[in-house]
PDB file of N, H, CA, C and O in Angstrom:
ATOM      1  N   UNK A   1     -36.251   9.589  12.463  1.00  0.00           N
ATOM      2  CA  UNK A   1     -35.391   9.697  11.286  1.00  0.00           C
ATOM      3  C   UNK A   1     -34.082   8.949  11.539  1.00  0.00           C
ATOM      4  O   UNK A   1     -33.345   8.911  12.524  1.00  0.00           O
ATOM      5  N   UNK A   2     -34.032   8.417  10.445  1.00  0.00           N
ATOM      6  H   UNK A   2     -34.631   8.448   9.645  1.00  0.00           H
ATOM      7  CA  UNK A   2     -33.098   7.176  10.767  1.00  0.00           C
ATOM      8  C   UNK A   2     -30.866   8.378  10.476  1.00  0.00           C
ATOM      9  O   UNK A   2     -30.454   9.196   9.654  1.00  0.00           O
ATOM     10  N   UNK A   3     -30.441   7.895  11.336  1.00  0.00           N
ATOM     11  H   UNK A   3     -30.776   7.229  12.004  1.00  0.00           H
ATOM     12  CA  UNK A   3     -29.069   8.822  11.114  1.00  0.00           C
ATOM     13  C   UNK A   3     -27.888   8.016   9.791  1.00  0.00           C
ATOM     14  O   UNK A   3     -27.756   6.816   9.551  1.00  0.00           O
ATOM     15  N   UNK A   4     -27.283   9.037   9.232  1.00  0.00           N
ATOM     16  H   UNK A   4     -27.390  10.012   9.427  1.00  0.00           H
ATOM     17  CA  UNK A   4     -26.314   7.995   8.382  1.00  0.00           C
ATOM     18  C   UNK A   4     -25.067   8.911   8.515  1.00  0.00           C
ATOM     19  O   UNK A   4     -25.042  10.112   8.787  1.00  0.00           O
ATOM     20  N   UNK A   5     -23.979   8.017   8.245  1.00  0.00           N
ATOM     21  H   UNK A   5     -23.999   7.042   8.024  1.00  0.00           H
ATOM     22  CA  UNK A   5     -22.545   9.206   7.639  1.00  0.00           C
ATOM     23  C   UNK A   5     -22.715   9.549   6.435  1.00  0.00           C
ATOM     24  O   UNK A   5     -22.842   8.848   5.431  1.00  0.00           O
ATOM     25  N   UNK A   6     -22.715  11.202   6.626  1.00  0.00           N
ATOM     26  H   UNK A   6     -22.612  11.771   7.442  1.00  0.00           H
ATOM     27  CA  UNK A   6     -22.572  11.803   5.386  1.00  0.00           C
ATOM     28  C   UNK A   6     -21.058  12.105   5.139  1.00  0.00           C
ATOM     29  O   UNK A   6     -20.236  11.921   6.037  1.00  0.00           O
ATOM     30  N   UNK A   7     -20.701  12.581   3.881  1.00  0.00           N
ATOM     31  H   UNK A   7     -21.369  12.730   3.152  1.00  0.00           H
ATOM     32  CA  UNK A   7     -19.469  12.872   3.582  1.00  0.00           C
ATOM     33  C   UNK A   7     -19.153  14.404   2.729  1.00  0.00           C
ATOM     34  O   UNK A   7     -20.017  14.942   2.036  1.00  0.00           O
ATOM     35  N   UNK A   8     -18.029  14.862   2.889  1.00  0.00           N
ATOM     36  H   UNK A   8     -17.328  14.425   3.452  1.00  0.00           H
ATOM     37  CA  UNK A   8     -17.595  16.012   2.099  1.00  0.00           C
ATOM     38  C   UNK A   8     -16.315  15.694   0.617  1.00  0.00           C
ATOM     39  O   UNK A   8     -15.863  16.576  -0.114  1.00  0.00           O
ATOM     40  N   UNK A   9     -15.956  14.016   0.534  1.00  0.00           N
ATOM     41  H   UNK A   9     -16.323  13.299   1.127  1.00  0.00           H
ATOM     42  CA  UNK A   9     -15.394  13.951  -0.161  1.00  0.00           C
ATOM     43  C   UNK A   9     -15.075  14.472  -1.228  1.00  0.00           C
ATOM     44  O   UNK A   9     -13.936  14.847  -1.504  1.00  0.00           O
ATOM     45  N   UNK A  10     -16.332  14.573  -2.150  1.00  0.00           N
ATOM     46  H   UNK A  10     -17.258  14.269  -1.925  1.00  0.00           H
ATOM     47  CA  UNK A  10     -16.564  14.884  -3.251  1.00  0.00           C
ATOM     48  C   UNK A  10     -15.603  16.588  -3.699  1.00  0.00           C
ATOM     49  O   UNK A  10     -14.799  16.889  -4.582  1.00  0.00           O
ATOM     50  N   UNK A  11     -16.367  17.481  -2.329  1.00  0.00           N
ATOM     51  H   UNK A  11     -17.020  17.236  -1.612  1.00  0.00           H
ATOM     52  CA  UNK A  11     -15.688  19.015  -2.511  1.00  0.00           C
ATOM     53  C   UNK A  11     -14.145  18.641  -2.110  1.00  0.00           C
ATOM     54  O   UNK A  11     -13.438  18.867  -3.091  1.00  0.00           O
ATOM     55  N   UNK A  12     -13.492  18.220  -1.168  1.00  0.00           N
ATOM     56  H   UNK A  12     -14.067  18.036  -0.371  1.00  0.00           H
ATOM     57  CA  UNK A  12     -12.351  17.650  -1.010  1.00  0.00           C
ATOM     58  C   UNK A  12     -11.324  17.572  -2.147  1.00  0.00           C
ATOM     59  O   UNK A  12     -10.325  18.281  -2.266  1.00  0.00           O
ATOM     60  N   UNK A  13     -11.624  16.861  -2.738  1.00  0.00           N
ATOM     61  H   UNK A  13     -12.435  16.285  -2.641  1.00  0.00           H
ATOM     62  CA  UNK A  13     -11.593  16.160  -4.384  1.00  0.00           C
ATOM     63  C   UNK A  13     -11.544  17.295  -5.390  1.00  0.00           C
ATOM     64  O   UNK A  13     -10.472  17.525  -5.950  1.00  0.00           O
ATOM     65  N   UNK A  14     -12.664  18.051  -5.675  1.00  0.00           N
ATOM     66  H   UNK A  14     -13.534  17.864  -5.220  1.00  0.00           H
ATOM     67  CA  UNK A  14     -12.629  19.158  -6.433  1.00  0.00           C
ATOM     68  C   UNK A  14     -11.502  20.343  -5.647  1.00  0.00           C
ATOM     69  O   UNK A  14     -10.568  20.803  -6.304  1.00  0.00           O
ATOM     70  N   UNK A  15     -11.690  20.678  -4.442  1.00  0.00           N
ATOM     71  H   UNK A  15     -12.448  20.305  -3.908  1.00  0.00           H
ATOM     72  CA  UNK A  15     -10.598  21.306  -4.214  1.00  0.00           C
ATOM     73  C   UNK A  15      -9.066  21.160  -3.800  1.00  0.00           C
ATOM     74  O   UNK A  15      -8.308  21.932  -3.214  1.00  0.00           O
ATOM     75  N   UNK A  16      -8.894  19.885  -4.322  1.00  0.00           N
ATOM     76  H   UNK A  16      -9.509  19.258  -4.799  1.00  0.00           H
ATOM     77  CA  UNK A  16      -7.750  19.289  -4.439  1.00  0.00           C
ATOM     78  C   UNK A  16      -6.956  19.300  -6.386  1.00  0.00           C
ATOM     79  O   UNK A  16      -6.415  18.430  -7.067  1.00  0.00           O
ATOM     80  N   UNK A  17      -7.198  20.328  -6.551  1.00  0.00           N
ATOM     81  H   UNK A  17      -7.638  21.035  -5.998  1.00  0.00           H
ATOM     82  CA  UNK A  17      -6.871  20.388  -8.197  1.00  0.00           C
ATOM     83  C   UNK A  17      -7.628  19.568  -8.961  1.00  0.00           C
ATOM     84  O   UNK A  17      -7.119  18.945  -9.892  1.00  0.00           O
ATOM     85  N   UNK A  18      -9.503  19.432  -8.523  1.00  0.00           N
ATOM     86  H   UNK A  18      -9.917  19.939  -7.767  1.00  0.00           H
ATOM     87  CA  UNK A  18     -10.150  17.786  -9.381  1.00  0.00           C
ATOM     88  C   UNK A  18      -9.360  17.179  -9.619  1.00  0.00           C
ATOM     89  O   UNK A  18      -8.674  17.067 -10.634  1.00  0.00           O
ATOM     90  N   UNK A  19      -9.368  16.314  -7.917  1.00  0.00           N
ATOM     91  H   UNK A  19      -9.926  16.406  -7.092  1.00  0.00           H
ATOM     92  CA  UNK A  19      -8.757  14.974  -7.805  1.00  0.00           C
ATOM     93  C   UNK A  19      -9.470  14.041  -8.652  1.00  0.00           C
ATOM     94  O   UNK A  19     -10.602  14.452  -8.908  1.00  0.00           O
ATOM     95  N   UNK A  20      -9.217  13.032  -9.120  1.00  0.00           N
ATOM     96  H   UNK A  20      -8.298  12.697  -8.912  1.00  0.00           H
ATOM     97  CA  UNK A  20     -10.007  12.308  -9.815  1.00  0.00           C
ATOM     98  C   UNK A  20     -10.709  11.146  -8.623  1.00  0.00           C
ATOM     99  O   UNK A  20     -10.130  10.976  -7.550  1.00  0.00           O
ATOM    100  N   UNK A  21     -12.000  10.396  -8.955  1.00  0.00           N
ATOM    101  H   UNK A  21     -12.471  10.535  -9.826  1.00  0.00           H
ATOM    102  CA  UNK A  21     -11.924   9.238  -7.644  1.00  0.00           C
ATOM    103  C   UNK A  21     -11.024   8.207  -7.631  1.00  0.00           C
ATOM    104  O   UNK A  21     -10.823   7.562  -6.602  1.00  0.00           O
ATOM    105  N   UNK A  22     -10.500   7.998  -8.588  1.00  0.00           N
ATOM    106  H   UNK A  22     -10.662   8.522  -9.424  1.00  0.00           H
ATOM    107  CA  UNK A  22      -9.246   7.235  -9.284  1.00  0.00           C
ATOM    108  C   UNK A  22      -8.052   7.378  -8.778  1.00  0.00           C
ATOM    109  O   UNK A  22      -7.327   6.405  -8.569  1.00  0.00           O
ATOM    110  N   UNK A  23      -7.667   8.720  -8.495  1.00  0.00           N
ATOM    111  H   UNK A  23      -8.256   9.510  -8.665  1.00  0.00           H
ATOM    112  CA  UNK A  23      -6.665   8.850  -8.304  1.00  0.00           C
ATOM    113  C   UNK A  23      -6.248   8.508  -6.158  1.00  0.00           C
ATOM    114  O   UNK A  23      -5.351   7.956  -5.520  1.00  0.00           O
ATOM    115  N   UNK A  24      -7.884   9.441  -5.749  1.00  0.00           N
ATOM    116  H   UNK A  24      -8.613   9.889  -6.267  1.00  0.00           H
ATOM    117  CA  UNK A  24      -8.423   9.344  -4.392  1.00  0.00           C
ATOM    118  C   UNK A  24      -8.388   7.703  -3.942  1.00  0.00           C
ATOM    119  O   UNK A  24      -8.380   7.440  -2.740  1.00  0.00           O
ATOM    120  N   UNK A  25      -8.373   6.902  -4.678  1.00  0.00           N
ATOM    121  H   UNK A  25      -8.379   7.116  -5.655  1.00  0.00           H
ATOM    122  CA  UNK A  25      -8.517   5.391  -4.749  1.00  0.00           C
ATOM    123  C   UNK A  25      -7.301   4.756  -4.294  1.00  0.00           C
ATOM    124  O   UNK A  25      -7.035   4.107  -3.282  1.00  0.00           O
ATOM    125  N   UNK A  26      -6.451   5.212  -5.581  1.00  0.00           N
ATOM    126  H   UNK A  26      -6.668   5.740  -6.403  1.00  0.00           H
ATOM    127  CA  UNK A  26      -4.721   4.448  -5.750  1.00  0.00           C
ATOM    128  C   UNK A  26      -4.077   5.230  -3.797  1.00  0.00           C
ATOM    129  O   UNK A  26      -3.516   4.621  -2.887  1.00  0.00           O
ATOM    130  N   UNK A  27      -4.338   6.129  -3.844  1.00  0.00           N
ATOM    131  H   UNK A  27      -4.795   6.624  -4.583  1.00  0.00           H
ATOM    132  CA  UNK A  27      -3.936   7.103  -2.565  1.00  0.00           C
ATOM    133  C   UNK A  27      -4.505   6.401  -1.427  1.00  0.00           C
ATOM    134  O   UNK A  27      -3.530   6.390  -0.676  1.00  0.00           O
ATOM    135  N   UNK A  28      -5.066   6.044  -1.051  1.00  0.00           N
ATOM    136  H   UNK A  28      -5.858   6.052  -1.661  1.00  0.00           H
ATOM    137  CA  UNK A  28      -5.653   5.142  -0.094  1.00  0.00           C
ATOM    138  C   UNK A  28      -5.592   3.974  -0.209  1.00  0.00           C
ATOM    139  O   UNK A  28      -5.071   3.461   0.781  1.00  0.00           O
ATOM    140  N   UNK A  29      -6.018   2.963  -1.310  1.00  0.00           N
ATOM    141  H   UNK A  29      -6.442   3.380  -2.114  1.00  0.00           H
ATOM    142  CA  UNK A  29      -5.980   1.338  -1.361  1.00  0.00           C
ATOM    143  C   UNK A  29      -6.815   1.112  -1.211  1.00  0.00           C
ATOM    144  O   UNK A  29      -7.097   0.476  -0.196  1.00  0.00           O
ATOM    145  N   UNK A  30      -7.924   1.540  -2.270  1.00  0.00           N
ATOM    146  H   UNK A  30      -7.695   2.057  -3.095  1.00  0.00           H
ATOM    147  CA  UNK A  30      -9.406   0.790  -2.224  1.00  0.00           C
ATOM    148  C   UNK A  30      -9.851   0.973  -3.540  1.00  0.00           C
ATOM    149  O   UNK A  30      -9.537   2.103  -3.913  1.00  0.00           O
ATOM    150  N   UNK A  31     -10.436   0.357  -4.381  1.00  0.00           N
ATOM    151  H   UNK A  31     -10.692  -0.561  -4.079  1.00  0.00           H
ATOM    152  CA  UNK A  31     -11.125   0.447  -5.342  1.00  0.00           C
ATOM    153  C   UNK A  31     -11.788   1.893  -5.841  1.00  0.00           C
ATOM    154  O   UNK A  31     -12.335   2.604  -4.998  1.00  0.00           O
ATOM    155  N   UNK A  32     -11.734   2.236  -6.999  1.00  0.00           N
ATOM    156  H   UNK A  32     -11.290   1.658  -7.684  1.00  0.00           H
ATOM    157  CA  UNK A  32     -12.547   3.721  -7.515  1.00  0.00           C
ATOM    158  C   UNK A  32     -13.971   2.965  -7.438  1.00  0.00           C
ATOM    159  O   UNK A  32     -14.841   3.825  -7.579  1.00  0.00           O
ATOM    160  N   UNK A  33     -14.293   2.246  -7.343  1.00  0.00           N
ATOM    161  H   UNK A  33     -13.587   1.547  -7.228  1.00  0.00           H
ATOM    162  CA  UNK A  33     -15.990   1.879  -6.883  1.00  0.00           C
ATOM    163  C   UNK A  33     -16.269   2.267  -5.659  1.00  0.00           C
ATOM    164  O   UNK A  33     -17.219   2.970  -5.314  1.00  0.00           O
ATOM    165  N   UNK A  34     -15.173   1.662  -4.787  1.00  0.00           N
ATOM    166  H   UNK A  34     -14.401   1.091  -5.068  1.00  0.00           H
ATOM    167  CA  UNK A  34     -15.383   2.379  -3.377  1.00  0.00           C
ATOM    168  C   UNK A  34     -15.694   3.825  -2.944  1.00  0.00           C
ATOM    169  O   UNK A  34     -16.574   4.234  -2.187  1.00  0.00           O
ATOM    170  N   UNK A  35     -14.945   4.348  -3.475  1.00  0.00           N
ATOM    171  H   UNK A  35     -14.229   4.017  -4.090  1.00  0.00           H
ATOM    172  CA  UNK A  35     -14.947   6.029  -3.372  1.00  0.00           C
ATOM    173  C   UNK A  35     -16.496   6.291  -4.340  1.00  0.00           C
ATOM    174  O   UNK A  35     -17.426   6.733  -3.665  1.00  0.00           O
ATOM    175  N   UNK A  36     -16.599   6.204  -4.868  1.00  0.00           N
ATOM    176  H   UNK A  36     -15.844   5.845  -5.417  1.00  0.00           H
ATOM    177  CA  UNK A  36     -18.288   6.200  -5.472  1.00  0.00           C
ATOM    178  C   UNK A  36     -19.463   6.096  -4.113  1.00  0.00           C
ATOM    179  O   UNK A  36     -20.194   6.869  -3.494  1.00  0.00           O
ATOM    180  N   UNK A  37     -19.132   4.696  -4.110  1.00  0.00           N
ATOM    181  H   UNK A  37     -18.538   4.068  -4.613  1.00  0.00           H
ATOM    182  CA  UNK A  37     -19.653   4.452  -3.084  1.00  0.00           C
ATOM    183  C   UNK A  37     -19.649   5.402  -1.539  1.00  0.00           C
ATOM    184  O   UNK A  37     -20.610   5.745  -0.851  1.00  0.00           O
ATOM    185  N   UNK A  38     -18.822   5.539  -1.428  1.00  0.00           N
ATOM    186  H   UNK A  38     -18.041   5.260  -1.987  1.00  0.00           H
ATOM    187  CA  UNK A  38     -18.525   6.326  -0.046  1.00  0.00           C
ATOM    188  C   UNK A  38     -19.104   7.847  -0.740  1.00  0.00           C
ATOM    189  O   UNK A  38     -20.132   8.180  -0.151  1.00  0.00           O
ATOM    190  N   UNK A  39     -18.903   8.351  -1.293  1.00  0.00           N
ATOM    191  H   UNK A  39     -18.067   8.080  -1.772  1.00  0.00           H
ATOM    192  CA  UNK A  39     -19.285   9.497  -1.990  1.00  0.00           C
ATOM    193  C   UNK A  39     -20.728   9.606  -2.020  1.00  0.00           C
ATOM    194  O   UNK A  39     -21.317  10.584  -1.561  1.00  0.00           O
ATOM    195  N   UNK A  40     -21.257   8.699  -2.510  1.00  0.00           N
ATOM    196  H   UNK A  40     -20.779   7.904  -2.884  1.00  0.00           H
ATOM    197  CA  UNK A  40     -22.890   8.840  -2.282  1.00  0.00           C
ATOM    198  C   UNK A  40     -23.543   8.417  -0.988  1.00  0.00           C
ATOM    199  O   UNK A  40     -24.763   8.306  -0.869  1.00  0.00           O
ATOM    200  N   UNK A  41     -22.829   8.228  -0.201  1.00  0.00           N
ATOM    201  H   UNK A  41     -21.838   8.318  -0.298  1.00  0.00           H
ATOM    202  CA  UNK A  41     -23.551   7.683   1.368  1.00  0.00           C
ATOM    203  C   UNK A  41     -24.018   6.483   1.152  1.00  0.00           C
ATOM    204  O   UNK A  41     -25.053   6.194   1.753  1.00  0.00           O
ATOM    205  N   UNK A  42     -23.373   5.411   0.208  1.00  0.00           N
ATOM    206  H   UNK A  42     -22.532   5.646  -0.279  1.00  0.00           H
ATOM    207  CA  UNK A  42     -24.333   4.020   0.362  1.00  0.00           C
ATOM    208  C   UNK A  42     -22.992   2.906   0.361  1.00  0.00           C
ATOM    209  O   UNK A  42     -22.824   1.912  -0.347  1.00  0.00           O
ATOM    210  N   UNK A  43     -21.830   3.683   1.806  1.00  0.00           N
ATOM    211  H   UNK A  43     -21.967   4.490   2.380  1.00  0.00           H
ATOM    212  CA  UNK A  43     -21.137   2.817   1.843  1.00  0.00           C
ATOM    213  C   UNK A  43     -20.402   3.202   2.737  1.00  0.00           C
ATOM    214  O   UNK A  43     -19.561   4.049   2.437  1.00  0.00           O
ATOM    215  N   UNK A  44     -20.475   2.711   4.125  1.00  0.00           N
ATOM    216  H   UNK A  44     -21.158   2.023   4.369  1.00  0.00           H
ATOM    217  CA  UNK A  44     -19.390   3.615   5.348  1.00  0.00           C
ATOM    218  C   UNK A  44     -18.034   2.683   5.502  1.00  0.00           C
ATOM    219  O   UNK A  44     -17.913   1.504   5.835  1.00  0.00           O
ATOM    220  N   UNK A  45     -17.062   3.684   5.125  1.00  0.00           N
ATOM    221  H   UNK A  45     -17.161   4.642   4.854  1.00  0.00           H
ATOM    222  CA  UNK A  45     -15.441   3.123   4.987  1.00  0.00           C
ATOM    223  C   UNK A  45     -15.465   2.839   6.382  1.00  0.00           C
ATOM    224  O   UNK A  45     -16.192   3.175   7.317  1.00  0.00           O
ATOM    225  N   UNK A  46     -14.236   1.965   6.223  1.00  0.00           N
ATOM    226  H   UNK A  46     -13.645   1.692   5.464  1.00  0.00           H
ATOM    227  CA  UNK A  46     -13.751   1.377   7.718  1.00  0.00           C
ATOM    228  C   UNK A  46     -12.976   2.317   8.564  1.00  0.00           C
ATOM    229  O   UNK A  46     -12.470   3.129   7.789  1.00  0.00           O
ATOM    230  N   UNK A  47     -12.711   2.537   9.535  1.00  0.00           N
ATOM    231  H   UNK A  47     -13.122   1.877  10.164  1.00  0.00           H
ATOM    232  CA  UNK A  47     -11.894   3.491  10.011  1.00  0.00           C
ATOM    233  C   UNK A  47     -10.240   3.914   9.548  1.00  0.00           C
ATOM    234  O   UNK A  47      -9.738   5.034   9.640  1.00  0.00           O
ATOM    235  N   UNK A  48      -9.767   3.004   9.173  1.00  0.00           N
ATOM    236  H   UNK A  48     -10.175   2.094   9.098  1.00  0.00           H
ATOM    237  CA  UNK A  48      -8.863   3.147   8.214  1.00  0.00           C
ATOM    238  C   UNK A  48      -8.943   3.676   7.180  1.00  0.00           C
ATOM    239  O   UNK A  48      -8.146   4.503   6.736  1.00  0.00           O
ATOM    240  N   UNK A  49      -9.685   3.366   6.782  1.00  0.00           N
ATOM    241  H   UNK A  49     -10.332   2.694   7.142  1.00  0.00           H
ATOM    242  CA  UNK A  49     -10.177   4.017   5.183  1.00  0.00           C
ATOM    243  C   UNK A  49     -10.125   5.623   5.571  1.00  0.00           C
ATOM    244  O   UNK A  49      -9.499   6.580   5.115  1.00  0.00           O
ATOM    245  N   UNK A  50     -10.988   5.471   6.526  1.00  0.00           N
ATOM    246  H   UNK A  50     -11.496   4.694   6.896  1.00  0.00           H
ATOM    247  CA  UNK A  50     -11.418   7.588   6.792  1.00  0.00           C
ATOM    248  C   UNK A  50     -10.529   8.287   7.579  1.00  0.00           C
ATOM    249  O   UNK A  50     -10.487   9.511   7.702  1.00  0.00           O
ATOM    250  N   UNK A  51      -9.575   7.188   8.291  1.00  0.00           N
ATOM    251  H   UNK A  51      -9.609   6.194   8.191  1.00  0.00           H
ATOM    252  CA  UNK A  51      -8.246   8.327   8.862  1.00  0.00           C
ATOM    253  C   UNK A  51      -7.550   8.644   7.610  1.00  0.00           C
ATOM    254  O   UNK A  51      -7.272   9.802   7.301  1.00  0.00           O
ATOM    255  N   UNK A  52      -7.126   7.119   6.527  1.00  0.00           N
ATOM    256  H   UNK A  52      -7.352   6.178   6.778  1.00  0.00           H
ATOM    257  CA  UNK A  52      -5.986   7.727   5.499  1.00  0.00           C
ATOM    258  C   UNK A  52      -7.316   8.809   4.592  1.00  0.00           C
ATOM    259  O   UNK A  52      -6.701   9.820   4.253  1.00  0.00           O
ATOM    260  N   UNK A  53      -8.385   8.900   4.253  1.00  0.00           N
ATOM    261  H   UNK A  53      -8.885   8.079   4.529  1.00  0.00           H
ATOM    262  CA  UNK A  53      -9.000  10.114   3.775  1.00  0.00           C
ATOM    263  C   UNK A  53      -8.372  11.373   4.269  1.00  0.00           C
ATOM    264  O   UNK A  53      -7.496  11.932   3.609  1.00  0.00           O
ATOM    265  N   UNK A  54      -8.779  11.815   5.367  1.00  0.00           N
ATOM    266  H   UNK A  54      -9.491  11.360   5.903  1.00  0.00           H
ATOM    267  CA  UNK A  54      -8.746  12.651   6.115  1.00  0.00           C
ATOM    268  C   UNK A  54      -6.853  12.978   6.068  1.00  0.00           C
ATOM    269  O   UNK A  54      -6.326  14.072   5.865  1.00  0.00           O
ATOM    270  N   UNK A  55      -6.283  11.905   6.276  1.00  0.00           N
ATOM    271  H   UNK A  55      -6.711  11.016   6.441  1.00  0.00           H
ATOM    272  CA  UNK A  55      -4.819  12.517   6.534  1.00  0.00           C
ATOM    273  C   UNK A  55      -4.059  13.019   5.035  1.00  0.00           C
ATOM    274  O   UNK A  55      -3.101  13.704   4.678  1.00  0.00           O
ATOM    275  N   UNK A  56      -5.084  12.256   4.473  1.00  0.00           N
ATOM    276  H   UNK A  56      -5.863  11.699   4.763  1.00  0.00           H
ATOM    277  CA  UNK A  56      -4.368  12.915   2.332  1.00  0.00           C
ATOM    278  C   UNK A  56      -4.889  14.709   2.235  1.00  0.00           C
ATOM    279  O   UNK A  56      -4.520  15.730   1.654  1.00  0.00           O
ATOM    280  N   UNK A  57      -5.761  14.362   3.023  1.00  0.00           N
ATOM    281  H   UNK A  57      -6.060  13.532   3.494  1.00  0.00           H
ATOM    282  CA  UNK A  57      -6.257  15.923   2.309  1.00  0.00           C
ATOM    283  C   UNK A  57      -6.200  16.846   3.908  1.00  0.00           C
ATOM    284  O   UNK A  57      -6.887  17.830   4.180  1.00  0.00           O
ATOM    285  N   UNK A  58      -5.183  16.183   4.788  1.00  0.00           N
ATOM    286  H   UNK A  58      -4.625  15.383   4.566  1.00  0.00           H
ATOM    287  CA  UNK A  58      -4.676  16.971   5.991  1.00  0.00           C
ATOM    288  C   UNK A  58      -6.197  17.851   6.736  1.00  0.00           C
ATOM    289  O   UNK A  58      -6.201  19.046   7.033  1.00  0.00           O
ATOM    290  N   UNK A  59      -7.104  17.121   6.871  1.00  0.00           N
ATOM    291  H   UNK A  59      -7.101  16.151   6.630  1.00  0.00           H
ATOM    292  CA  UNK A  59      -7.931  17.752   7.574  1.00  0.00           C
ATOM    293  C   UNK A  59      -8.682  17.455   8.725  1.00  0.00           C
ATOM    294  O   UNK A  59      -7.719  17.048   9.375  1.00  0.00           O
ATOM    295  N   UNK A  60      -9.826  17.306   9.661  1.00  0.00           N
ATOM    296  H   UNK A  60     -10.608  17.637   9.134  1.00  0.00           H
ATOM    297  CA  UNK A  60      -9.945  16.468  10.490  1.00  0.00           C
ATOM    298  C   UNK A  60     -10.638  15.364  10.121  1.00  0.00           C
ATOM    299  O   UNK A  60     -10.697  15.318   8.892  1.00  0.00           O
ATOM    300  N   UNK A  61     -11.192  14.449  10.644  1.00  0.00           N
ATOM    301  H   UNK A  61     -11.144  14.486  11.642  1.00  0.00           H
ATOM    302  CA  UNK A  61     -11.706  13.218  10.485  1.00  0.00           C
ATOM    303  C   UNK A  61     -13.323  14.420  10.191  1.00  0.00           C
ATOM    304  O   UNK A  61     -13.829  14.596   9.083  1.00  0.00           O
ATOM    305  N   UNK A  62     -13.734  14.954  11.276  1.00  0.00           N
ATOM    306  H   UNK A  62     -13.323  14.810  12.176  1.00  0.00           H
ATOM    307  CA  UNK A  62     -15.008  15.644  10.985  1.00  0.00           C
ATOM    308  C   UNK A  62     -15.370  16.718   9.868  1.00  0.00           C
ATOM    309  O   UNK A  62     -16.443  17.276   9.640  1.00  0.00           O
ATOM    310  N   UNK A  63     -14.259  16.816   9.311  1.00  0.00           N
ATOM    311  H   UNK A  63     -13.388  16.362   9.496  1.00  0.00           H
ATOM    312  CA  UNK A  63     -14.223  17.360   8.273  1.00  0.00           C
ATOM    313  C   UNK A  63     -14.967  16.934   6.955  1.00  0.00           C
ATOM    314  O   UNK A  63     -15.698  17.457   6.113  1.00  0.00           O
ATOM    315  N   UNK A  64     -14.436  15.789   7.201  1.00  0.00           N
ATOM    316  H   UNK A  64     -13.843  15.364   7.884  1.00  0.00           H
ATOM    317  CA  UNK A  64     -14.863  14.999   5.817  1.00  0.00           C
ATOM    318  C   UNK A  64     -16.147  13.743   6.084  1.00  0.00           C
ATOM    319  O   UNK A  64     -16.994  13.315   5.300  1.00  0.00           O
ATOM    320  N   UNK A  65     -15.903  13.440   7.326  1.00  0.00           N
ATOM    321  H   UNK A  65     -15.215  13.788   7.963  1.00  0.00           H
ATOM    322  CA  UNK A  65     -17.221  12.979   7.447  1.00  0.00           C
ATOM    323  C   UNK A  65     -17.987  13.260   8.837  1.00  0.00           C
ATOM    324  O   UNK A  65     -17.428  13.323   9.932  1.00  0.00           O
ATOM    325  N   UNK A  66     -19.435  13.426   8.584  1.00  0.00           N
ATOM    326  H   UNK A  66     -19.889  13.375   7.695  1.00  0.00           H
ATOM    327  CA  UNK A  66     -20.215  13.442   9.184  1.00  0.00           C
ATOM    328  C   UNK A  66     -21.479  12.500   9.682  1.00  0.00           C
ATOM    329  O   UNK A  66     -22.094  11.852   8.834  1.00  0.00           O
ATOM    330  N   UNK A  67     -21.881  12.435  11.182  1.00  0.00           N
ATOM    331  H   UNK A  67     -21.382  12.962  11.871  1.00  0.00           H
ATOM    332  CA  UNK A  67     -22.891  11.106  11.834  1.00  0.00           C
ATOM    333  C   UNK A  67     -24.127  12.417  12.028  1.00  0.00           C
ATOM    334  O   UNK A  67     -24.179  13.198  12.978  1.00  0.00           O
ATOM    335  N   UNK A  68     -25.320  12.363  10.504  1.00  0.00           N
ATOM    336  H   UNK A  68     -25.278  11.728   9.733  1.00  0.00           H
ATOM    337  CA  UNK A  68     -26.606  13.389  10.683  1.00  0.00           C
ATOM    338  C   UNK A  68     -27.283  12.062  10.911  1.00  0.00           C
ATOM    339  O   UNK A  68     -28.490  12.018  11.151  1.00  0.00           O
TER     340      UNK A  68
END
C-alpha cells in the first residue's frame, strides 16, 4: 500500500469560526486552489506552506498533517 500525506485542514478551518479556504489562502500566500488541493490529498505543500499552516492555527506540524 502505497503511503500519502493526509491532512486535518479542513476540521482546522471549521474550527476556526469556518475559516473560509479563501481566507486560509490570503493567510499563508498561496492560491484558494491550493488549499483545495492540499485538502483533498492530491497536493503536498512545500514545507513552508505546512509550517505557516500549522503556525496560523498554533498547532503542531503533526497535527495537521499526516505520512499514512
Amino acid at each position: 500500500m502505497e503511503k500519502k500525506i493526509v491532512n486535518n485542514i479542513r476540521r482546522l478551518r471549521f474550527d476556526a469560526d469556518e475559516m473560509t479556504q479563501q481566507m486560509l489562502a490570503d493567510v499563508v500566500g498561496v492560491s484558494r486552489q491550493t488549499i483545495v488541493a492540499i485538502e483533498k490529498d492530491k497536493y503536498s505543500p512545500s514545507l513552508e506552506v505546512a509550517f505557516k499552516i500549522s503556525e496560523y492555527f498554533n498547532v503542531p506540524l503533526d497535527t495537521v498533517f499526516k505520512y499514512r
